[in-house]
Backbone as a printed PyTorch tensor [residue, N CA C, xyz], in Angstrom:
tensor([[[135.3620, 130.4660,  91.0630],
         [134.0670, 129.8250,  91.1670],
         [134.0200, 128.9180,  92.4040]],

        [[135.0100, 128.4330,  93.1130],
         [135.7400, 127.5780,  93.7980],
         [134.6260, 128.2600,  94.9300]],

        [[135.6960, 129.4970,  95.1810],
         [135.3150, 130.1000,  96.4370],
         [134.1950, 130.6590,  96.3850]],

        [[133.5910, 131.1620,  95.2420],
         [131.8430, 131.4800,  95.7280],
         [131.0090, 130.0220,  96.2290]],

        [[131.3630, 128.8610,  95.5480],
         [130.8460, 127.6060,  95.9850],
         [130.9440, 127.5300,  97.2330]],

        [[131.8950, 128.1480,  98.2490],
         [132.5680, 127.6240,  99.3680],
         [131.8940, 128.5110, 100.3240]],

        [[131.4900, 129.4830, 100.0030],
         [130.7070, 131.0860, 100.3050],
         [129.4460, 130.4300, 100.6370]],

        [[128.8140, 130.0450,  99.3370],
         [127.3100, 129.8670,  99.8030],
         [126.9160, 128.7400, 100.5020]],

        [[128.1040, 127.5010, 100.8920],
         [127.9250, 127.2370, 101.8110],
         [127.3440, 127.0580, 103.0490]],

        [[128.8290, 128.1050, 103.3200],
         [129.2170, 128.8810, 104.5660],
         [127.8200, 130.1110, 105.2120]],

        [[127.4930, 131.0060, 104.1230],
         [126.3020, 131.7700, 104.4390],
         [125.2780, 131.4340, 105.3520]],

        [[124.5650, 130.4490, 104.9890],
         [123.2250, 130.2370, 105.6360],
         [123.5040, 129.2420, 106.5540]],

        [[124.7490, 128.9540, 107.1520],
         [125.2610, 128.0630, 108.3360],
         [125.2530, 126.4560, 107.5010]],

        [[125.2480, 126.7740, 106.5090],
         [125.7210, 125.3330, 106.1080],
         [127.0660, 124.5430, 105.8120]],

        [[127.1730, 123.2680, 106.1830],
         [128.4450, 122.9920, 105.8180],
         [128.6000, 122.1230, 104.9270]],

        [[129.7850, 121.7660, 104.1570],
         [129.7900, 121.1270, 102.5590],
         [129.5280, 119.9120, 102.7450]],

        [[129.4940, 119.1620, 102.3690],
         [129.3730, 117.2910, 102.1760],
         [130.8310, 117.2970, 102.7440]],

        [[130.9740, 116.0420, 103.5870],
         [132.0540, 115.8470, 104.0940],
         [132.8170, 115.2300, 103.0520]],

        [[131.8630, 113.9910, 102.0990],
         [132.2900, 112.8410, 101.2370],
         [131.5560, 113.0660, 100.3540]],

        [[131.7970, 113.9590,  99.1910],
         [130.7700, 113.9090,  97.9460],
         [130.6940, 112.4710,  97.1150]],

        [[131.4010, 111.7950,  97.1580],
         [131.1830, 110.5210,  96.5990],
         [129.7510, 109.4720,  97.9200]],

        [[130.2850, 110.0550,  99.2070],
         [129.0190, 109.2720,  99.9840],
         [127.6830, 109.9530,  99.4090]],

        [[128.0540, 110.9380,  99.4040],
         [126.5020, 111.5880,  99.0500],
         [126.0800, 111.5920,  97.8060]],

        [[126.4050, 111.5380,  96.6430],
         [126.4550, 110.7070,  95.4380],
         [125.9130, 109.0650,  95.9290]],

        [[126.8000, 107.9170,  96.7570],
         [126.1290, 106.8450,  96.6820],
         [124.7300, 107.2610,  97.5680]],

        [[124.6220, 108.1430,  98.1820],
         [123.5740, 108.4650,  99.4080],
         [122.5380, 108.2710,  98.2760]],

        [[122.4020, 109.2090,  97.6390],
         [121.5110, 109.7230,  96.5310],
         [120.6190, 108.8310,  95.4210]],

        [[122.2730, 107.6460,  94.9140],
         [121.4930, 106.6310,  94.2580],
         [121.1170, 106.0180,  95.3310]],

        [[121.4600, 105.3700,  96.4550],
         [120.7940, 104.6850,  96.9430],
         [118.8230, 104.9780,  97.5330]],

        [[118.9180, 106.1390,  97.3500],
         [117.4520, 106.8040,  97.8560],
         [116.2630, 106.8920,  96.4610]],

        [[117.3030, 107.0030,  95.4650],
         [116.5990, 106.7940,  94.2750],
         [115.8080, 105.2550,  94.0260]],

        [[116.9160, 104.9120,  94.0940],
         [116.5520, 103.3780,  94.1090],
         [115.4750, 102.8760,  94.8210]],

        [[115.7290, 103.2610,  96.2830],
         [114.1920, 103.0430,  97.2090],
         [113.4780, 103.2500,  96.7830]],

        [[113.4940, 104.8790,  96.3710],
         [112.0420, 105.4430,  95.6040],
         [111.5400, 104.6250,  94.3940]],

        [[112.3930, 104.0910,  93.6080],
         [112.1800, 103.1510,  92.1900],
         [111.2070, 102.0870,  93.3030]],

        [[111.3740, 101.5250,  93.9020],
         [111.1240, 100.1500,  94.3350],
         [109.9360, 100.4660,  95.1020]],

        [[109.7990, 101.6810,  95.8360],
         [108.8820, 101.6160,  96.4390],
         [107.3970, 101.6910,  95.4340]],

        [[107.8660, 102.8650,  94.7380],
         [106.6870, 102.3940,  93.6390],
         [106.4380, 101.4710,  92.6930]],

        [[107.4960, 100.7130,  92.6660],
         [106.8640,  99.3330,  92.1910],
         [106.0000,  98.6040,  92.9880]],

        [[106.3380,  98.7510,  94.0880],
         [105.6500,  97.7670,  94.7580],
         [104.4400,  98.5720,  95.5110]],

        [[104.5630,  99.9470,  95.3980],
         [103.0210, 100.3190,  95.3260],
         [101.7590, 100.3490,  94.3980]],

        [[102.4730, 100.5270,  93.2880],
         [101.7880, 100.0550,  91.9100],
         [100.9830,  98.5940,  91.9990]],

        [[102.2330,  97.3830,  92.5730],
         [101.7010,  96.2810,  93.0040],
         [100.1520,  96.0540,  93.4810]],

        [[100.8670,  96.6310,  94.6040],
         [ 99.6910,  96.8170,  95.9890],
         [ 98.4960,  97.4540,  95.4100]],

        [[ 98.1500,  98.1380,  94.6620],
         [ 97.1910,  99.2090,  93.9830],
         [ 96.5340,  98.1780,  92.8510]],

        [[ 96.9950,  97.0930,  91.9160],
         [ 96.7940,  96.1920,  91.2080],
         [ 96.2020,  95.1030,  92.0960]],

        [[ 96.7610,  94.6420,  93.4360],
         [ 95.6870,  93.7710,  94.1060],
         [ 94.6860,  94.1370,  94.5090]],

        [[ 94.8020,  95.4840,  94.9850],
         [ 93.7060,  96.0260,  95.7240],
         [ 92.4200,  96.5250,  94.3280]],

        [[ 92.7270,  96.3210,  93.4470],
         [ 91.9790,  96.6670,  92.3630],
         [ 91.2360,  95.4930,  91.9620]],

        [[ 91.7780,  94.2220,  92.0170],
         [ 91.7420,  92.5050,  91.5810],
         [ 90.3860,  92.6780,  92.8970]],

        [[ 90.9560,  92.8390,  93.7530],
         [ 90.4120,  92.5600,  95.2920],
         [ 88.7200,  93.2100,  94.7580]],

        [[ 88.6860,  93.9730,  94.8750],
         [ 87.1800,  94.9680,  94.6170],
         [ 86.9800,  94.7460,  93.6040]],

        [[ 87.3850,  93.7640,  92.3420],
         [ 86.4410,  93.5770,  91.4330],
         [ 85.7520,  92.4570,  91.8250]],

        [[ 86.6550,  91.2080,  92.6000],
         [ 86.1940,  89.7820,  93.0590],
         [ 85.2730,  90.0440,  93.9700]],

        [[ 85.2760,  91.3860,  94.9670],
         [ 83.9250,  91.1000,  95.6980],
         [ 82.4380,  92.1240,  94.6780]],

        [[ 82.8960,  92.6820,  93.7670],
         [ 81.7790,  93.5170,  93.4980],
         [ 80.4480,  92.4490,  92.9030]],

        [[ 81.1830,  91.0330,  92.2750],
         [ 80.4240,  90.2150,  91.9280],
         [ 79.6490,  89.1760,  92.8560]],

        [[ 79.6710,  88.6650,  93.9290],
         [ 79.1020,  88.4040,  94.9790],
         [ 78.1670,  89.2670,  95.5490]],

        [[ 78.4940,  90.3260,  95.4520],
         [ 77.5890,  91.5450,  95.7250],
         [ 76.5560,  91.4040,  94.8990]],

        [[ 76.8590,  91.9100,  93.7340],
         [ 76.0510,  91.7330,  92.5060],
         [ 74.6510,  91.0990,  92.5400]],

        [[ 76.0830,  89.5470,  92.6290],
         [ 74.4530,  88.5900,  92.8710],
         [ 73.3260,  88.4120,  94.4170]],

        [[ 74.1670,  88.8210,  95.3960],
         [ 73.3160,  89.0880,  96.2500],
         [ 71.6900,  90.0680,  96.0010]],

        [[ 72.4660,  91.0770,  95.6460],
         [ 71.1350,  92.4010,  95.5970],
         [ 70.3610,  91.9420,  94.1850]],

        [[ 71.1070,  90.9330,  93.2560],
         [ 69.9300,  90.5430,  92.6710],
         [ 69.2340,  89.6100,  92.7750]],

        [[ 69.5710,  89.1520,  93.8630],
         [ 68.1500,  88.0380,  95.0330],
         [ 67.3470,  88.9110,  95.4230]],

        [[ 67.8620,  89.7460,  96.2540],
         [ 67.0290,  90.1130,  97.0360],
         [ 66.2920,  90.9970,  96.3620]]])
């Protein structure tokens, strides 16, 4: 099983992980970004939501002056 692993590789000009443990930490570490980034896009999406409700009411009362 070794050597078919080592095969498909090799086939399509690829070469193995030099450090499967780097690429393992590679991996969590990219996960992690991804965790964080959507937290803090979620964030960003919650102000920007706060944001357009605080002006829809100024609005509001404008056009019901006029």
């Amino acid at each position: 099983m070794e050597v078919l692993g080592e095969q498909i590789w090799r086939e399509p000009d690829l070469e193995p992980p030099a450090d499967l443990n780097e690429l393992q930490r590679t991996t969590t570490r990219l996960e992690q970004k991804a965790v964080d980034l959507s937290a803090y896009l979620e964030e960003r999406e919650g102000g920007l939501e706060a944001s357009r409700f605080a002006g829809r009411e100024p609005a509001r009362a404008l056009n019901q002056r006029g």
